[in-house]
FIVOVEX-627307 format. One record per residue (C-alpha): residue number from 1; residue in three letters; x, y, z. Coordinates in Angstrom, 1 decimal. Each point is the difference from the previous one (the first is absolute). Last residue first. Layout:
BEGIN
PT   seq   type        X        Y        Z
PT   NUM    ala        X        Y        Z
...
This chain:
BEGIN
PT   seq   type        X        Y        Z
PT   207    unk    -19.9     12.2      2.0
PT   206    unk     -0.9     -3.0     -1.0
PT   205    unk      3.5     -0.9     -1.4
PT   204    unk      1.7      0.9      2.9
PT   203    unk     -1.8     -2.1      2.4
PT   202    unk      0.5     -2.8     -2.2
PT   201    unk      4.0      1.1     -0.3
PT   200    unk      0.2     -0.3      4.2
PT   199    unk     -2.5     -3.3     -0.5
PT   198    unk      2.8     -1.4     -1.8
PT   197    unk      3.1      1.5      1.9
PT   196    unk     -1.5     -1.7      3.4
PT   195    unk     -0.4     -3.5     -1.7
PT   194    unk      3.1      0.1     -1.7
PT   193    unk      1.3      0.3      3.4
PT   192    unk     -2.1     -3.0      1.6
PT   191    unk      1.2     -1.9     -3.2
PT   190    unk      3.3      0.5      1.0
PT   189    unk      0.0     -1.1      3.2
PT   188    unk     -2.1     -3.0     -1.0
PT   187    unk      2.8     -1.2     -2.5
PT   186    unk      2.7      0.5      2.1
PT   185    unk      1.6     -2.9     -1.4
PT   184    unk      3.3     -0.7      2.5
PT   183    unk      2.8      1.7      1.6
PT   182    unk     -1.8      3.6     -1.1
PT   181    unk     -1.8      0.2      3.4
PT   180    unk     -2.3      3.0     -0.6
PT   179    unk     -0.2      2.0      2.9
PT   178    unk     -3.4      2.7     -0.1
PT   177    unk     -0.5      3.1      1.6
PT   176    unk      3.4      0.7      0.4
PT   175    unk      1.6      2.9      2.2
PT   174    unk      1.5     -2.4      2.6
PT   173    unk      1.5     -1.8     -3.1
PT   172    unk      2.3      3.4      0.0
PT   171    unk      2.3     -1.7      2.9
PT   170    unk      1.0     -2.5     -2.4
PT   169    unk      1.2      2.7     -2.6
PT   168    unk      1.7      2.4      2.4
PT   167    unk      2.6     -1.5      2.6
PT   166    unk      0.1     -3.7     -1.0
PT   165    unk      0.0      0.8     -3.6
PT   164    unk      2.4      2.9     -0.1
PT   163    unk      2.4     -2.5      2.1
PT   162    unk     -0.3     -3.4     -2.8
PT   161    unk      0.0      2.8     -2.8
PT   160    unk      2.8      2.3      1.0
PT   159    unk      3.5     -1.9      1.5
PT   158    unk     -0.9     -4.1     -0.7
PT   157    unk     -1.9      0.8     -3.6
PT   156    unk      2.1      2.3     -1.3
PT   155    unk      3.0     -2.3      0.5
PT   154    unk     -1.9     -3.1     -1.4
PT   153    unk     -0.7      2.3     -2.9
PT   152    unk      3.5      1.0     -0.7
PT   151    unk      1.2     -3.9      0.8
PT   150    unk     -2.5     -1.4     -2.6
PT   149    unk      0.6      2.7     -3.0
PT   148    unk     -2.4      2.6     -1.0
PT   147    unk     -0.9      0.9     -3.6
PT   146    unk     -3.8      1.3      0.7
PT   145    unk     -1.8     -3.1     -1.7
PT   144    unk      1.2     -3.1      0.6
PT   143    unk      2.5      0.5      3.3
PT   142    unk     -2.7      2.2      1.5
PT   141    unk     -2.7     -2.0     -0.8
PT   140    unk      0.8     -3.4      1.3
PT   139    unk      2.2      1.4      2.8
PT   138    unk     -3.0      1.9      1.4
PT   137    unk     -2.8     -3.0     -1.0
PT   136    unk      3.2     -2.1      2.2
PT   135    unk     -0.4      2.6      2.7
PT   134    unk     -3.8      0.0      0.4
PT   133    unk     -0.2     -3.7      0.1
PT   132    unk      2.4     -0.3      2.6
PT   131    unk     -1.9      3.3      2.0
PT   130    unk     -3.5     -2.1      0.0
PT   129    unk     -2.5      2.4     -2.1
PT   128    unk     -2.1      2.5      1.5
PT   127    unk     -2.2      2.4     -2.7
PT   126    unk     -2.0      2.9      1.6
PT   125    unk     -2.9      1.7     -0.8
PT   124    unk     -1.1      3.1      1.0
PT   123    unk     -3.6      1.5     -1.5
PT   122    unk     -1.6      3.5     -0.6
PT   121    unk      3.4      1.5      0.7
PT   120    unk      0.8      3.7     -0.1
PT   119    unk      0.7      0.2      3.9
PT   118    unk      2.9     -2.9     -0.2
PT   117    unk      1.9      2.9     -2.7
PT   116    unk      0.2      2.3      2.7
PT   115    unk      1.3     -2.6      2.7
PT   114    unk      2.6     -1.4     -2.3
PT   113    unk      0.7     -3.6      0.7
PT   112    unk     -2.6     -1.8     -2.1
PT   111    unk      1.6      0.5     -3.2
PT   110    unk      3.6     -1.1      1.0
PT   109    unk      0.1     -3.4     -1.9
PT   108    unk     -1.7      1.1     -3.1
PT   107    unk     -3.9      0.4     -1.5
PT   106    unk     -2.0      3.0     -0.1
PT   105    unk     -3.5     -1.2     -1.8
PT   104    unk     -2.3      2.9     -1.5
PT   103    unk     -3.5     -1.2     -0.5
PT   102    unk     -2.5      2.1     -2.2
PT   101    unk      2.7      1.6     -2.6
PT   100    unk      1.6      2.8     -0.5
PT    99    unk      2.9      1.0     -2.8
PT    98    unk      3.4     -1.4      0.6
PT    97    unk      2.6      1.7     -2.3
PT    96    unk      3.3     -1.5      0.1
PT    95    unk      3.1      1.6      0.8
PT    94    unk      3.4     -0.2     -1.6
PT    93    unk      2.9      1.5      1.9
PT    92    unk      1.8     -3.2      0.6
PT    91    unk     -0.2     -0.1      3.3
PT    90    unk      2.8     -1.1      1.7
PT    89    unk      1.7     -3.0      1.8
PT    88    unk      1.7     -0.7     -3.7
PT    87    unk     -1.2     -3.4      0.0
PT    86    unk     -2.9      0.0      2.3
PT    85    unk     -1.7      2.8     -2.3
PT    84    unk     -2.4      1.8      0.5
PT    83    unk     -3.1      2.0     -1.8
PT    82    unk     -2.0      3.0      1.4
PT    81    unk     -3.3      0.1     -0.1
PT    80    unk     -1.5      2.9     -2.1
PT    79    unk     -3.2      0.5      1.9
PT    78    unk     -3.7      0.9     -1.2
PT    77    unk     -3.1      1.5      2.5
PT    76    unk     -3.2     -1.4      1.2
PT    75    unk      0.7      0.8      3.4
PT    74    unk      0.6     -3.4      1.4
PT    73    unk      2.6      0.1     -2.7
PT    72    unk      1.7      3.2      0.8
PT    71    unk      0.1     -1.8      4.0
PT    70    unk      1.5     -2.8     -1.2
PT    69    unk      2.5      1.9     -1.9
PT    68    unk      0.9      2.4      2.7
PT    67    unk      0.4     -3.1      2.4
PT    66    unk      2.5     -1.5     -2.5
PT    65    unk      1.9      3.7     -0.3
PT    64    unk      0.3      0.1      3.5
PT    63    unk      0.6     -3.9      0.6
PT    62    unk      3.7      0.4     -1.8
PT    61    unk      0.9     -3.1      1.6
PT    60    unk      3.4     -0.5      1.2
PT    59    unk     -1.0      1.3      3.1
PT    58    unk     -2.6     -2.8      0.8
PT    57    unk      3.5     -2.4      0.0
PT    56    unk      0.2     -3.0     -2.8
PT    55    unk      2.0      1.5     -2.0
PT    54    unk      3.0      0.5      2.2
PT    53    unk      2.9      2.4     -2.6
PT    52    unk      3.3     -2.1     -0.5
PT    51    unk     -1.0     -0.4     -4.0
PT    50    unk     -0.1      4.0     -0.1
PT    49    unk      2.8      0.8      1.4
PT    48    unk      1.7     -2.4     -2.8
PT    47    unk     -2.2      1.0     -2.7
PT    46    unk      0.8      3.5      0.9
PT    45    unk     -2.0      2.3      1.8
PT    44    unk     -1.8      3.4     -1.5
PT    43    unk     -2.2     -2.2     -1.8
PT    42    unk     -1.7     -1.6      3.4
PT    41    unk     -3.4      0.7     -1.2
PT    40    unk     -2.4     -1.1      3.3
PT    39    unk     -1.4     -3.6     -0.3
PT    38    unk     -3.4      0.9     -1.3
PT    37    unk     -0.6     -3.0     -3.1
PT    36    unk      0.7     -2.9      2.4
PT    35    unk     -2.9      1.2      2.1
PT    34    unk     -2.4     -1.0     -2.8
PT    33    unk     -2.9      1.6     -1.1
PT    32    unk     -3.0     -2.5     -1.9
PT    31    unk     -3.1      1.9     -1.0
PT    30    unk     -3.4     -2.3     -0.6
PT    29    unk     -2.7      0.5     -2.3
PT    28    unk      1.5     -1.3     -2.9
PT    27    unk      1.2     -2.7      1.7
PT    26    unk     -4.2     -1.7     -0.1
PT    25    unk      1.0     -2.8      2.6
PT    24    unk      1.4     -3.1      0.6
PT    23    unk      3.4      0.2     -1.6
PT    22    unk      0.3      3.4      1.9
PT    21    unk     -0.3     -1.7      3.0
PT    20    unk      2.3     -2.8     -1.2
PT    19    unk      2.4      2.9     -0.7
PT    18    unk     -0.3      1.6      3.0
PT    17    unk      0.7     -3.0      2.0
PT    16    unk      2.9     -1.0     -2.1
PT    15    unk      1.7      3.4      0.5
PT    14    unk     -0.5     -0.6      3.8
PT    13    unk      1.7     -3.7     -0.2
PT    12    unk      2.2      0.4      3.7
PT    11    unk      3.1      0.6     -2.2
PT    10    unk      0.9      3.6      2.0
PT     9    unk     -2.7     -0.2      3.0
PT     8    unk     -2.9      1.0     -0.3
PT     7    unk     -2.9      2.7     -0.7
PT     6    unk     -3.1      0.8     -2.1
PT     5    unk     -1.4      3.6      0.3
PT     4    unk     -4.0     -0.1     -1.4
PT     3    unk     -1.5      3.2     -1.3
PT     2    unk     -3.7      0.1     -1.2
PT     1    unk     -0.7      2.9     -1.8
């Protein structure tokens, strides 16, 4: 199994980059686990506790349970991934069965931060965007689809996202084997990548 960890800032274009990879390629070879579906279970907060909670620190990622998975998957084994929600900051309690494939891509802003998980990577990729850009693809989403306001998001921004970044996601483009500069068509980026999960499913395949 060929496991790739693809990394960058929050609005830096990393769900577009796997999706154009996926556009490119046979998908049904390819496993997709996101880092926004292993923030820890906050239930026993409320809303309000748990609306104050930093989401973009390492510790608010449950990465025991994410490297378990990988590493159940390397092994040829099934997970239930769990299923969250940035409404209710809370899983729901509904998991989705992910049964292996031949290329496992771990995609999210903290990915490449965790030593264990850095060791189960084939591949690191990471996605740099300018930080303007990032934060109006931030407003843009948050504001449309997650039910924030301007001021709550420009507030999150200033005390978590803009520090969490400096101190732990920039620093984790140290681990990257690749940068792909998502401020303009990264076209041979991600046909270099395509490339790599191609001949990784060939390779399968003749097995």
């Amino acid at each position: 199994m060929l496991v790739i960890g693809i990394a960058g800032g929050t609005g830096s274009g990393k769900t577009t980059v796997v999706n154009k990879i996926l556009q490119q390629l046979n998908a049904e070879g390819v496993n997709v686990l996101s880092q926004d579906n292993y923030y820890h279970d906050n239930q026993h907060l409320s809303l309000q506790e748990r609306e104050a909670l930093n989401y973009d620190h390492p510790k608010s990622i449950d990465f025991e349970l994410l490297l378990k998975h990988v590493k159940a998957l390397k092994k040829g084994e099934n997970i239930e991934q769990p299923v969250y929600s940035f409404v209710t900051h809370s899983r729901t309690g509904d998991h989705v069965k992910i049964e292996p494939r031949n290329v496992l891509i771990v995609e999210g802003i903290l990915v490449l931060t965790n030593p264990e998980l850095l060791k189960e990577y084939d591949l690191k990729v990471f996605v740099h965007a300018d930080s303007d850009e990032r934060l109006i693809r931030r407003i843009r989403r948050d504001t449309q689809e997650r039910g924030r306001d301007l001021s709550e998001v420009l507030h999150r921004y200033q005390t978590t996202l803009k520090p969490m970044h400096q101190e732990f996601i920039e620093p984790s483009k140290n681990e990257a084997d690749l940068i792909v500069p998502n401020m303009r068509h990264n076209s041979v980026a991600i046909d270099f990548l395509t490339t790599v999960i191609n001949n990784s499913l060939k390779n399968h395949a003749n097995v």
